[in-house]
VOGUFI-51152 format. One record per residue (C-alpha): residue number from 1; y, x, z. Coordinates in nm, 4 decimals, decimal comma, always signed. Example, Ala and Ser with C-alpha at 12.3 -4.5 7.8 and 13.67 -1.06 7.14 Angstrom:
<nodes>
<nr=1; y=-0,4500; x=+1,2300; z=+0,7800>
<nr=2; y=-0,1060; x=+1,3670; z=+0,7140>
</nodes>
This chain:
<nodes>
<nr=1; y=-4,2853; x=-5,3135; z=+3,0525>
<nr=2; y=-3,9621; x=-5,2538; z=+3,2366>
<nr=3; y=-4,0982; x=-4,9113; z=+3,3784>
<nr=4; y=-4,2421; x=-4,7756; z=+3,0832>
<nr=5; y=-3,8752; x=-4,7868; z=+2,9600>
<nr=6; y=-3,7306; x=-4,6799; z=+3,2336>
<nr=7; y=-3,9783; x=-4,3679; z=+3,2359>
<nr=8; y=-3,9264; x=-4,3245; z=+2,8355>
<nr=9; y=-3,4905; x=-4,3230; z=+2,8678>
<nr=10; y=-3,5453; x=-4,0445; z=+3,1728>
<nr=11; y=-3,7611; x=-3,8372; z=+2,9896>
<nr=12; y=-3,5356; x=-3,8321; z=+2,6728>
<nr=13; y=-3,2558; x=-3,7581; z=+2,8885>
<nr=14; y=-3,4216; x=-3,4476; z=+3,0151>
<nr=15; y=-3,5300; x=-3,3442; z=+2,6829>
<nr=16; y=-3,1912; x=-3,3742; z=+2,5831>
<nr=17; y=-3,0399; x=-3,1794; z=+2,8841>
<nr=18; y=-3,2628; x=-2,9342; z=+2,7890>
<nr=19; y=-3,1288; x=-2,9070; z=+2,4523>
<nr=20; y=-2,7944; x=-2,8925; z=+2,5319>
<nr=21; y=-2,8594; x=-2,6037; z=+2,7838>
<nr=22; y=-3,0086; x=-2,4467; z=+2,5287>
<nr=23; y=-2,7522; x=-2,4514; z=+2,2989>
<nr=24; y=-2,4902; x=-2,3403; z=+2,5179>
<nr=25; y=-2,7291; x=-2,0605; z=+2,6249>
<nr=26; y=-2,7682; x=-1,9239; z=+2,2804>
<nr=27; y=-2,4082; x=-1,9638; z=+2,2150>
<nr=28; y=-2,3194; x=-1,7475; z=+2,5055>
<nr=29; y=-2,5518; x=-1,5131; z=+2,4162>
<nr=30; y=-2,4001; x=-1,4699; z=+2,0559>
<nr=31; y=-2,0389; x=-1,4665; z=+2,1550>
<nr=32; y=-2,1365; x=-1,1746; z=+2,4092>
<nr=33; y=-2,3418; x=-1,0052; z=+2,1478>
<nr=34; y=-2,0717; x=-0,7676; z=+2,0709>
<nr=35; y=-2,0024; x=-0,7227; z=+2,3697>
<nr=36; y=-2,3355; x=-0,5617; z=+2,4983>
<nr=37; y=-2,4340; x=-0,3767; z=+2,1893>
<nr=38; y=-2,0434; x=-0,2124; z=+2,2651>
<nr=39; y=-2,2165; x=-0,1521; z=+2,6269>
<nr=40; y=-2,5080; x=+0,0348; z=+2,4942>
<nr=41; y=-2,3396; x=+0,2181; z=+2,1986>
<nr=42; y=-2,2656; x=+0,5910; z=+2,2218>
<nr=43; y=-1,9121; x=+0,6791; z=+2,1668>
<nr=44; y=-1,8206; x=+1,0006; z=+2,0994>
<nr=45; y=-1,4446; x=+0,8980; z=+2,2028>
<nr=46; y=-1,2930; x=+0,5843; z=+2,3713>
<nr=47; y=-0,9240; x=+0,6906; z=+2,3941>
<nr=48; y=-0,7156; x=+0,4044; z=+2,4251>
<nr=49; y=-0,2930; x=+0,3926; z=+2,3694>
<nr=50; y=-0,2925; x=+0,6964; z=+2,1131>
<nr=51; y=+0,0794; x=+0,8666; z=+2,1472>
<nr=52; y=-0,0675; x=+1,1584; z=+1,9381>
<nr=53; y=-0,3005; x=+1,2815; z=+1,6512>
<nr=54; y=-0,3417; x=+1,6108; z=+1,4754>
<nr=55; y=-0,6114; x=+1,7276; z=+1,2470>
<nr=56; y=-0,7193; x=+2,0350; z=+1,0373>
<nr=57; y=-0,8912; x=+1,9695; z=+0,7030>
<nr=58; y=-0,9233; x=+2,3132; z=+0,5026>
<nr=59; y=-0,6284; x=+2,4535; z=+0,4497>
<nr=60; y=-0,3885; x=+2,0869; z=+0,5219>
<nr=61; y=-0,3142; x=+2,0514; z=+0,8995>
<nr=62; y=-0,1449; x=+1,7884; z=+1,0149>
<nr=63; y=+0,0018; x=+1,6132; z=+1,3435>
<nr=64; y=+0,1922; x=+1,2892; z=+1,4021>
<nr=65; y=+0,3153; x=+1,1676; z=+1,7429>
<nr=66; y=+0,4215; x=+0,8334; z=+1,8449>
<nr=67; y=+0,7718; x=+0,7263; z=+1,9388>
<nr=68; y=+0,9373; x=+0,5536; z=+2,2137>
<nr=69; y=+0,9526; x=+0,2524; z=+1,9782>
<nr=70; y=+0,5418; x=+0,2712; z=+1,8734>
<nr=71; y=+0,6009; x=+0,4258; z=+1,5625>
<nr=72; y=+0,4092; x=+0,7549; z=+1,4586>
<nr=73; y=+0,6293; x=+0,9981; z=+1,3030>
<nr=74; y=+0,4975; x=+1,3354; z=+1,1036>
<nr=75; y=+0,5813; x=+1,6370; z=+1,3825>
<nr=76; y=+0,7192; x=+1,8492; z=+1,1002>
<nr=77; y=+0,9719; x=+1,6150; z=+0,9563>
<nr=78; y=+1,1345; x=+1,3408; z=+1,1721>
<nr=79; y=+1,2673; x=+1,1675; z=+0,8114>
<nr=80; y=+0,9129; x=+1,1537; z=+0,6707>
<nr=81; y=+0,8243; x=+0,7564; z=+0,6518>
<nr=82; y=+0,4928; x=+0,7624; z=+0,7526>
<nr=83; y=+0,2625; x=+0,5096; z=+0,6532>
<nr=84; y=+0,2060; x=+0,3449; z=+0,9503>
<nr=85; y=-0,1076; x=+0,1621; z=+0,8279>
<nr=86; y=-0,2877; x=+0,4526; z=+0,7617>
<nr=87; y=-0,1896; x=+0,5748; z=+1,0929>
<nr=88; y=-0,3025; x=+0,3014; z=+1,2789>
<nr=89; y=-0,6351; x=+0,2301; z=+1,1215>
<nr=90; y=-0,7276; x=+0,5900; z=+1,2049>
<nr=91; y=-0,6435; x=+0,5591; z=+1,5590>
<nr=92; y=-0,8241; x=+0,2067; z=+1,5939>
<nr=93; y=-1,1765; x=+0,4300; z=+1,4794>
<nr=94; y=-1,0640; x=+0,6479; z=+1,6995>
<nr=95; y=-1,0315; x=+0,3927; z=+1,9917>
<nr=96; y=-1,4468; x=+0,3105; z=+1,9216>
<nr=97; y=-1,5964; x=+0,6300; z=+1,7643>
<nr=98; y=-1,9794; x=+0,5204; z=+1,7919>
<nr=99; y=-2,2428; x=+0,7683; z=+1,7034>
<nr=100; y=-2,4885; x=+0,6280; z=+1,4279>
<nr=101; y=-2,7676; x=+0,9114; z=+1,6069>
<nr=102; y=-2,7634; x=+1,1512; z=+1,9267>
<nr=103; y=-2,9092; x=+1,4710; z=+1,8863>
<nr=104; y=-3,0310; x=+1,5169; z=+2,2496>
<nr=105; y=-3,1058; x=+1,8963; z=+2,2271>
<nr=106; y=-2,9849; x=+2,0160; z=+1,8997>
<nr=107; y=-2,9939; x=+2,3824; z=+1,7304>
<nr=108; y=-2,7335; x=+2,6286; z=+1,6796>
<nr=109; y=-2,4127; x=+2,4768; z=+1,5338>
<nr=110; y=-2,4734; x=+2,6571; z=+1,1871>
<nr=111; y=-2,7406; x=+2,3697; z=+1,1455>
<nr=112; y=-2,4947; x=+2,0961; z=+1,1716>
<nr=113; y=-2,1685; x=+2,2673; z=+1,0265>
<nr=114; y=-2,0307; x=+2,3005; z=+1,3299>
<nr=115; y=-1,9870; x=+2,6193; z=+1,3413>
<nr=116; y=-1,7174; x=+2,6200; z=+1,0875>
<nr=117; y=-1,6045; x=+2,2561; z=+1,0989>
<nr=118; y=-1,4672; x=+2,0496; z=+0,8517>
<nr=119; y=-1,2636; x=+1,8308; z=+1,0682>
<nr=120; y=-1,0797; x=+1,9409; z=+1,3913>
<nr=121; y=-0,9249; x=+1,6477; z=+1,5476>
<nr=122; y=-0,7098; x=+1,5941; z=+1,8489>
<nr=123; y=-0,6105; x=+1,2910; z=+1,9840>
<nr=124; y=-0,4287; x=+1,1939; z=+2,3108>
<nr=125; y=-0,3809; x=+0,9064; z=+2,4977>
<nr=126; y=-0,0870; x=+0,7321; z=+2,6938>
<nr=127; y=-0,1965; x=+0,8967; z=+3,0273>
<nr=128; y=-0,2047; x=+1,2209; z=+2,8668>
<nr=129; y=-0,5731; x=+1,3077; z=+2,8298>
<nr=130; y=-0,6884; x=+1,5011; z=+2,4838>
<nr=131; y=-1,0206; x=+1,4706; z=+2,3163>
<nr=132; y=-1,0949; x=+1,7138; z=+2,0358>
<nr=133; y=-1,3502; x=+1,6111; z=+1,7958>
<nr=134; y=-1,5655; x=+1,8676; z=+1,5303>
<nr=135; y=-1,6761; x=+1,7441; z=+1,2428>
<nr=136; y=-1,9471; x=+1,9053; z=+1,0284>
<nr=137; y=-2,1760; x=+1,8688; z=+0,7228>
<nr=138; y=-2,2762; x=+1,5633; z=+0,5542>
<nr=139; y=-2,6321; x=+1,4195; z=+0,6222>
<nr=140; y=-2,7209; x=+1,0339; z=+0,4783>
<nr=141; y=-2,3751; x=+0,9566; z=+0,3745>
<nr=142; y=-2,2607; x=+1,0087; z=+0,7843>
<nr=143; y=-2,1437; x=+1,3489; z=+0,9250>
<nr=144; y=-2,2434; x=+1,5563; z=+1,1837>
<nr=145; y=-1,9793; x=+1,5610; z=+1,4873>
<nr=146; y=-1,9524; x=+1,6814; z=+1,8581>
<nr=147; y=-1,6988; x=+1,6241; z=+2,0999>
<nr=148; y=-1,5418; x=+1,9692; z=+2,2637>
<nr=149; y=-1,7120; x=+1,9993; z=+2,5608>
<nr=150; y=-2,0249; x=+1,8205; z=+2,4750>
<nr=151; y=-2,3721; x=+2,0160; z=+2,4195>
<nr=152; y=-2,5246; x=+1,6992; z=+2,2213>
<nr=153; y=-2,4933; x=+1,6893; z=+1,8520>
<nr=154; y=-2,4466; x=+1,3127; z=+1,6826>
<nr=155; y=-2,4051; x=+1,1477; z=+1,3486>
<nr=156; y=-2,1129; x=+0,9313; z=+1,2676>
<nr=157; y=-2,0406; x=+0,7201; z=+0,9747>
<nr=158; y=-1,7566; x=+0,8387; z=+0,6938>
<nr=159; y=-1,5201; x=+0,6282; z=+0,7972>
<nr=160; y=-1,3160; x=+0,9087; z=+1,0157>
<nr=161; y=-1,3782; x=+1,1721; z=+0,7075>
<nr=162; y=-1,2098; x=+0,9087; z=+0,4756>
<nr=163; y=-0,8705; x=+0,8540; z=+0,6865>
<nr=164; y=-0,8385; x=+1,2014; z=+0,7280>
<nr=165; y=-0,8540; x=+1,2830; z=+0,3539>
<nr=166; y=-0,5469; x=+1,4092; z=+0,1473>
<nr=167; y=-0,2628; x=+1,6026; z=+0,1973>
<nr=168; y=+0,0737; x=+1,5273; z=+0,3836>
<nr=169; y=+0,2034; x=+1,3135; z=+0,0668>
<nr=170; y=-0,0903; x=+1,0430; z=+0,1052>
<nr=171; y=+0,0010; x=+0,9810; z=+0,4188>
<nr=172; y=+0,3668; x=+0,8638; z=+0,3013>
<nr=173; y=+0,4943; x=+0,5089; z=+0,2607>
<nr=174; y=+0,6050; x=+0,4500; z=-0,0420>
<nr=175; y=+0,9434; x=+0,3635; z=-0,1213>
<nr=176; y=+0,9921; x=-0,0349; z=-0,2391>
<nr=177; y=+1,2156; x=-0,0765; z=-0,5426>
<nr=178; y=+1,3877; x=-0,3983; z=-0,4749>
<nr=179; y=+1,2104; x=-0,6630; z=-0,6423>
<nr=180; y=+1,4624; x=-0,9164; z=-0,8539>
<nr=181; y=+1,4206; x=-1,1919; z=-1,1219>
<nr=182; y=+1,5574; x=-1,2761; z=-1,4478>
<nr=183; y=+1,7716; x=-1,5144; z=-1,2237>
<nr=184; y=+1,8896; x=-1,2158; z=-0,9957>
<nr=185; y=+1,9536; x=-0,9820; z=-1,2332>
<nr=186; y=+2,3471; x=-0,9383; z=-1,3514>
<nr=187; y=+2,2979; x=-0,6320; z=-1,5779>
<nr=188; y=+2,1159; x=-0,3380; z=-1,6977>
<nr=189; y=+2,2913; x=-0,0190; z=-1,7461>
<nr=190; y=+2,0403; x=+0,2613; z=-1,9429>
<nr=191; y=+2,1632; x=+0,5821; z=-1,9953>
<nr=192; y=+1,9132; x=+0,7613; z=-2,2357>
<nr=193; y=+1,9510; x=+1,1298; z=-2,3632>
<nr=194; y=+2,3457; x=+1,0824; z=-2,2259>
<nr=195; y=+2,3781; x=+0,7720; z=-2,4387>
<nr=196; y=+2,4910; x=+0,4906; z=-2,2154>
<nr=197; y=+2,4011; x=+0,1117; z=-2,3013>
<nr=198; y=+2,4958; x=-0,1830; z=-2,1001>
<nr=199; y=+2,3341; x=-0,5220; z=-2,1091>
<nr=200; y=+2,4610; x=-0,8011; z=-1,9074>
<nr=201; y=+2,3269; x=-1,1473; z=-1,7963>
<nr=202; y=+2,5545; x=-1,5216; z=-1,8654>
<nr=203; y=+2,4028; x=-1,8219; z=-1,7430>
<nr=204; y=+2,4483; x=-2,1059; z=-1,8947>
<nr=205; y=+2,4014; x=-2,4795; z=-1,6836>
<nr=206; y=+2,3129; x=-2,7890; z=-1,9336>
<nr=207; y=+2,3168; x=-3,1529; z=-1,8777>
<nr=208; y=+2,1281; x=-3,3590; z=-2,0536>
<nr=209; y=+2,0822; x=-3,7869; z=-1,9697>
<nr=210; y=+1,7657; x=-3,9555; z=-1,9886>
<nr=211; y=+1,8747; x=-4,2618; z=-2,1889>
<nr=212; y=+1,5789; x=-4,4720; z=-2,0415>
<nr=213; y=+1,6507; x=-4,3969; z=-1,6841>
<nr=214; y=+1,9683; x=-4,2627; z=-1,7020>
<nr=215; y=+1,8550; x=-3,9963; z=-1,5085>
<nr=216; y=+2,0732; x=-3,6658; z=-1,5079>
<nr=217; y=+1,8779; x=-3,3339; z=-1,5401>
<nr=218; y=+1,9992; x=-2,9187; z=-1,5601>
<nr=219; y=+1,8237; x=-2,6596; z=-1,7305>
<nr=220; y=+1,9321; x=-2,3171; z=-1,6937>
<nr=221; y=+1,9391; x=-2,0763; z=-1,9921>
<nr=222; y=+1,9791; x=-1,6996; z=-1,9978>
<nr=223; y=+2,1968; x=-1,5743; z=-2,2579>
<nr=224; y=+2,1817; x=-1,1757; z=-2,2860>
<nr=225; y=+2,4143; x=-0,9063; z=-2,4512>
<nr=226; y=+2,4384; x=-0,6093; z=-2,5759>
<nr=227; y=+2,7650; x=-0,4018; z=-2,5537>
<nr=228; y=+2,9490; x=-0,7112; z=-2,5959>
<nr=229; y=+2,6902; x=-0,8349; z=-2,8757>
<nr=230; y=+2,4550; x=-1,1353; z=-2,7825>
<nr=231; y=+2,1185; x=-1,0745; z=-2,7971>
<nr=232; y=+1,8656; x=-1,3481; z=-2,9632>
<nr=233; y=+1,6755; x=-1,4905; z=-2,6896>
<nr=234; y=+1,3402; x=-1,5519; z=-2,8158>
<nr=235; y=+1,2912; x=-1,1888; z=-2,9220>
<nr=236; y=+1,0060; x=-1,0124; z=-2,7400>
<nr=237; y=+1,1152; x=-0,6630; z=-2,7114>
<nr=238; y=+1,4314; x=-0,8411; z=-2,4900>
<nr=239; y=+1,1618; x=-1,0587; z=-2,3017>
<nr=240; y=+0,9656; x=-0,7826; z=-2,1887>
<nr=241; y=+1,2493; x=-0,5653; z=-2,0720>
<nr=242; y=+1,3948; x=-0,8323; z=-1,8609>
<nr=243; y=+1,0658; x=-0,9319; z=-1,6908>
<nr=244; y=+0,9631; x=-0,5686; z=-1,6445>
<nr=245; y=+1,2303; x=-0,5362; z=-1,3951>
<nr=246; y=+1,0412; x=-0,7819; z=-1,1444>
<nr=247; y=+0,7151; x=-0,5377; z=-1,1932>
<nr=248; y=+0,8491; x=-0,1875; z=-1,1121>
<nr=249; y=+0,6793; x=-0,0427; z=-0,8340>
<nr=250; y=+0,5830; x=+0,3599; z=-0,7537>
<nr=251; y=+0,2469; x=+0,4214; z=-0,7234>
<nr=252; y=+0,2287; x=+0,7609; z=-0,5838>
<nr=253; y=+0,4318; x=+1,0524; z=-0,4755>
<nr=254; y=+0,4772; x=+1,3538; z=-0,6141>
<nr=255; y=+0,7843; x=+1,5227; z=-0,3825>
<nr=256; y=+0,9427; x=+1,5040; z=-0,0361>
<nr=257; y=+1,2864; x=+1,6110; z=-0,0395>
<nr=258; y=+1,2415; x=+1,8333; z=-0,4102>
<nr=259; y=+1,4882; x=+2,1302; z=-0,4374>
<nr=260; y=+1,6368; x=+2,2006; z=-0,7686>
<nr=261; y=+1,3079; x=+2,4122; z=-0,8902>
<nr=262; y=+1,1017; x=+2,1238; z=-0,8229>
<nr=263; y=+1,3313; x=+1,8842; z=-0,9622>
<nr=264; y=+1,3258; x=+2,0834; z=-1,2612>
<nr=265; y=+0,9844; x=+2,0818; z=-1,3045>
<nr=266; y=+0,9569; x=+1,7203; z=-1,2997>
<nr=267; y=+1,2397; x=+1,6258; z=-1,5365>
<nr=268; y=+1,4659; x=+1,4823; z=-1,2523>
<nr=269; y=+1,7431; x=+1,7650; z=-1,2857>
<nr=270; y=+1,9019; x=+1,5910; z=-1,5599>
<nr=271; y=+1,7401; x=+1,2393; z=-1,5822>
<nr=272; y=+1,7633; x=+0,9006; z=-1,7920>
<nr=273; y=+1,9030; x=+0,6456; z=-1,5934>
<nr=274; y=+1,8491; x=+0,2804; z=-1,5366>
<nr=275; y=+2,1368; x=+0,1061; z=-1,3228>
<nr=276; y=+2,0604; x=-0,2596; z=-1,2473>
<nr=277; y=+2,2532; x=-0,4969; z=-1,0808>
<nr=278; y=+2,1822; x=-0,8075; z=-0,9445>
<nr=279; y=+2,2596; x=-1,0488; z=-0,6658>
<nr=280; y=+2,3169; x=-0,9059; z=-0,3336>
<nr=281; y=+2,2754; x=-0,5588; z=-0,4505>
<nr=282; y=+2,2562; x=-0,2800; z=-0,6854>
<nr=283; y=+2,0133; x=+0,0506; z=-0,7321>
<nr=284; y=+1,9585; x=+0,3195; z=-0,9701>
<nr=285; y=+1,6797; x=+0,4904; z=-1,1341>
<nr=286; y=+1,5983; x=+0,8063; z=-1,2343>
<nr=287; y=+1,3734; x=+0,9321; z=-1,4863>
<nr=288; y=+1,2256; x=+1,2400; z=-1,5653>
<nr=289; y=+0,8953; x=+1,3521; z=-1,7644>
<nr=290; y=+0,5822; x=+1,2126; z=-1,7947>
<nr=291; y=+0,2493; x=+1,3841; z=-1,6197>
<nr=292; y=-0,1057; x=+1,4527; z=-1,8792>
<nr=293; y=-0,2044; x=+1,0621; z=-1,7790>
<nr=294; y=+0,1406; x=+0,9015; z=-1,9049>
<nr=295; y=+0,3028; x=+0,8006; z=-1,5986>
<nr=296; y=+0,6821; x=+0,9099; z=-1,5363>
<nr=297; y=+0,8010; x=+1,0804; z=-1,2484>
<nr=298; y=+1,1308; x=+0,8813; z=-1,0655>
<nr=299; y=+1,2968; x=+0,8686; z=-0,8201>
<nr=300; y=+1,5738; x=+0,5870; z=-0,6668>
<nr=301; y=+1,9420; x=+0,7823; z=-0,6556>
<nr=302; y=+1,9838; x=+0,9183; z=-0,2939>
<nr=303; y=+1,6441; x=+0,9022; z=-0,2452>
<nr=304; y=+1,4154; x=+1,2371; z=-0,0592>
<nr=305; y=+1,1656; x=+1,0801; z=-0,2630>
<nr=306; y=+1,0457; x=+1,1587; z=-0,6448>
<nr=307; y=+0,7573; x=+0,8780; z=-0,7327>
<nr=308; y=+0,5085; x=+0,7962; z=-1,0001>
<nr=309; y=+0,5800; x=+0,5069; z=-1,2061>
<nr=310; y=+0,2828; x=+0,3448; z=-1,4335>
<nr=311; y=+0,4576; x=+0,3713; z=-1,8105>
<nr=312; y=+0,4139; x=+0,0238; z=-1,9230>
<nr=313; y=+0,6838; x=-0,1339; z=-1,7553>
<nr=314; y=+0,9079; x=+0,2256; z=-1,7911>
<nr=315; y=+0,8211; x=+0,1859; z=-2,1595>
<nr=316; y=+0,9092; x=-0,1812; z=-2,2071>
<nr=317; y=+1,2791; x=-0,1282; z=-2,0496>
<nr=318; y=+1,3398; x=+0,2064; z=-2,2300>
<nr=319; y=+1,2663; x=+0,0274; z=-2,5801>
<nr=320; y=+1,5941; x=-0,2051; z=-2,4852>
<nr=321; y=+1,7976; x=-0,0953; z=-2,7312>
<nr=322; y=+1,5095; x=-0,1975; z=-2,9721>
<nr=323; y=+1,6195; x=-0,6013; z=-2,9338>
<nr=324; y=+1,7107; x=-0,7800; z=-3,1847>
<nr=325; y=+2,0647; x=-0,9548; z=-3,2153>
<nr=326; y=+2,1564; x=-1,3132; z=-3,2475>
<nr=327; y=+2,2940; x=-1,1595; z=-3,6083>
<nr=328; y=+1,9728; x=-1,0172; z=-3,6800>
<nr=329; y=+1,7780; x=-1,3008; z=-3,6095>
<nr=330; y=+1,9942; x=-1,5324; z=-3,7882>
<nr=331; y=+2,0372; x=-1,3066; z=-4,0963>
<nr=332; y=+1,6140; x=-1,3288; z=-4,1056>
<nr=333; y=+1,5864; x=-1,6752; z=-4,0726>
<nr=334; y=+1,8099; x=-1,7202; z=-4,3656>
<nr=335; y=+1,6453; x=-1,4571; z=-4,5737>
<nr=336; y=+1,2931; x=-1,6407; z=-4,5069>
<nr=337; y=+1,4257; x=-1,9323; z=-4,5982>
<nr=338; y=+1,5180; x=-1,8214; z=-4,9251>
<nr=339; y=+1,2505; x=-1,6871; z=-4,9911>
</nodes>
């Protein structure tokens, strides 16, 4: 009786031991599975360390190198701010450019759009070796490419064709406008149509006791004015100008360093202006017209930039002068409750 259990616990041992190797064998085998299908991919490129890109796309060429400090500046303008993002995801498909097909002995380039490419890229590495890259016609949603150099023909997905698209403005990084609260916020200076308006911030600090617990708590209130005239609190038109301050952001741009023609054409020769200050800081806006979808062109004063800005937000701070006074609100109460 003994043996038979002796047998039994040595047998389930080994089936056990046998499991376990077989777990960590298929776990191996999974964590290397990128790994080998890497191996067996074709890559049209493997450059590692990019210090350089350039690329031709119709009639927009463009090249960026990388600095001493690993960040890619535009060739043509050291003050562009590149968007470094952008940059970086490109070279990172770069860095693993696997072919979806291989066309093994292909036709004459005019089959493939090769023969008048849509892409030409370049890209070099740290050690100083350039790949150029041509980039055809579309076939299944992936593109026809070769290597320079290279008498096989392959298919690669869009993803290269997307990062390249756009001209030298959609590769910018947008300028932040600083981002401040109610809390923040000291005043608001607009100057519409040469009519200037200020509206500044007190903050009043209440105590109140808890007569249960006789507890001490704050609340903080917000008490706005006009030109020296308080505003009433509650009205919405004042709410929504405040709060849009905290939602202002460009969404596009329109010009790098603008001359006076082009700054004419967008308004921002003689602009509106919205001056706010707030802790730690001050900027100041400039507005110009609106483009056929609504949004207004800006800019930040000083800036090389001129931006888009979305209108709702523009709109809610420009109809400022629209609040209602503590007056007015107290001269409507009364007449309601008259009536």
């Amino acid at each position: 009786m003994k043996k038979r259990h002796g047998t039994q616990l040595f047998v389930l041992t080994m089936v056990l031991a046998l499991c376990a190797g077989a777990y960590l064998g298929l776990r191996w085998w999974n964590e290397g599975a990128e790994d080998r299908a890497a191996a067996q991919a074709d890559y049209l490129a493997r450059p590692e360390d990019l210090t350089a890109l350039s690329f031709q796309r119709g009639a927009v060429s463009l090249s960026f190198t990388k600095d001493g400090e690993g960040i890619w500046r535009y060739d043509g303008d050291s003050d562009f701010p590149v968007d470094q993002s952008r940059l970086t995801e490109l070279a990172e498909t770069l860095s693993a450019l696997a072919a979806v097909r291989v066309i093994g002995d292909p036709e004459a380039d005019a089959s493939y759009g090769l023969d008048a490419p849509a892409l030409t890229l370049t890209a070099m590495d740290g050690g100083g070796e350039a790949v150029t890259l041509l980039v055809g016609s579309q076939v299944d949603g992936n593109y026809y490419a070769r290597p320079e150099g290279d008498a096989r023909v392959y298919t690669i997905s869009s993803g290269l064709m997307d990062q390249t698209e756009g001209e030298l403005l959609d590769f910018i990084a947008l300028e932040d406008i600083p981002w401040v609260t109610e809390a923040q916020v000291q005043s608001v200076v607009l100057t519409l149509d040469g009519v200037e308006t200020a509206y500044t911030k007190e903050t009043i600090t209440q105590e109140a006791v808890d007569e249960e617990t006789g507890e001490t708590s704050q609340t903080t209130a917000y008490v706005w004015s006009r030109d020296g005239e308080v505003l009433d609190g509650e009205d919405a038109v004042l709410q929504d100008g405040v709060d849009a301050l905290s939602l202002l952001a460009f969404r596009s741009c329109s010009a790098w360093k603008p001359g006076e023609a082009a700054l004419a054409a967008l308004g921002l020769d003689d602009p509106d202006r919205i001056a706010v200050t707030y802790d730690g800081g001050s900027y100041t806006l400039l507005l110009g017209d609106t483009d056929e979808s609504g949004n207004y062109y800006a800019q930040l004063e000083g800036s090389y930039q001129a931006d888009l800005l979305s209108p709702s937000y523009v709109e809610n701070l420009l109809a400022l002068p629209g609040a209602r006074t503590q007056t007015e609100a107290e001269a409507e109460a009364e007449s309601s409750a008259e009536t």
